[in-house]
C-alpha positions, 0 to 999 in steps of 0.5 A, a space after each residue: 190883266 195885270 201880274 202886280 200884287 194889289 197894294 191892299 193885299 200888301 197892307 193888310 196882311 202886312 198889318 196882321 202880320 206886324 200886330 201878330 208880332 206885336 202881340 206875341 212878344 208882349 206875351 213873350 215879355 210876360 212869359 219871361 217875367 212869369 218864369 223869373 218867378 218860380 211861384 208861377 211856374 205853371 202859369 207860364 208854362 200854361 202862357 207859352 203853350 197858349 202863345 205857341 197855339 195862338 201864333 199857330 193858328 193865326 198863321 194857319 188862318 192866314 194860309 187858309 186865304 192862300 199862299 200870298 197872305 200867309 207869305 205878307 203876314 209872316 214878312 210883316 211878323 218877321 219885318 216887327 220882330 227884326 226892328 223890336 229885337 235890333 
């Protein structure tokens, strides 16, 4: 029996983990533009409460399946979030 970690495995929380990102900076994008206008304040308020819930409850799913796919997806998260920001 093998020690390695399945390259499927790898992939797909990786791809979770890199589409979490994805779209939690583009509600982080609309977040910014919502709290640049002050007629909408609470509609932001409302999106970064709704962001925060979401990206936690993703990661929640994912640790459900185990402590691997929770640490895959959030290298992929941190892996999307790093080159988008540099």
């Amino acid at each position: 029996m093998s020690n390695s970690i399945p390259l499927k495995l790898i992939t797909t929380y990786g791809i979770i983990g890199i589409a979490l990102c994805a779209v939690y900076l583009f509600a982080l994008r609309w977040n910014i533009r919502l709290y640049c206008n002050y007629m909408a304040l609470w509609k932001a308020l409302l999106l970064h409460l709704l962001r925060l819930v979401a990206i936690g409850t993703a990661f929640t799913l994912c640790a459900r399946q185990g402590a691997l796919p929770l640490l895959l997806s959030f290298g992929g998260f941190v892996g999307m979030r790093t080159i988008a920001l540099w």
